[in-house]
C-alpha positions, 0 to 999 in steps of 0.5 A: 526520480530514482528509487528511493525518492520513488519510496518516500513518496510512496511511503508517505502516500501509504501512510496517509492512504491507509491512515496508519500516520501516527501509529504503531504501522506507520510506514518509516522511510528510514527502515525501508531501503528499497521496493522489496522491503516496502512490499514486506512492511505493506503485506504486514500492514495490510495483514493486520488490517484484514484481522483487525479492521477491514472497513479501514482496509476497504476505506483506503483500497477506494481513497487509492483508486484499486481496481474493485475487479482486482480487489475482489479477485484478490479476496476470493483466496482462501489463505489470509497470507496470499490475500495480503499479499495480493492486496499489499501488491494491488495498492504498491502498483497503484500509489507507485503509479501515482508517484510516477504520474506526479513526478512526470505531470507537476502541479 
């Protein structure tokens, strides 16, 4: 699996994860070219979420399986920006993990 067939699953796991499918943060595989831009537009997305609607937020980090010791530790900073980033980077190495795992073992 290359890349970007790595992206789109990921994409598509995100979007239906975070329940954004349908709105105006949906993930678009046609924006996103490569792993740093995925980053970027989930840092984003997570950011809104932490402003505006953190039970989603905390919905999805369990429907995706981050580790709770991870998330805890990533929401112990004070700086909104580092937390996004710590959460954004929780979730891409968890669904990325997913993605690999079903590549490997179909069905």
């Amino acid at each position: 699996m290359n890349e970007k067939e790595e992206i789109n699953d990921a994409i598509f796991l995100l979007n239906d994860h975070l329940d954004i499918k349908q709105t105006s943060l949906e993930l678009n595989n046609t924006a996103i070219q490569n792993y740093e831009n995925l980053r970027d537009k989930l840092i984003e997305v997570i950011h809104y979420l932490l402003n505006n609607d953190v039970q989603k937020l905390l919905t999805a980090v369990y429907r995706i399986d981050v580790s709770e010791e991870k998330f805890k530790s990533a929401m112990e900073n004070e700086n909104i920006n580092l937390i996004s980033e710590s959460i954004a980077d929780l979730i891409f190495e968890r669904e990325l993990q997913k993605v690999k795992y079903r590549k490997k073992f179909p069905g």
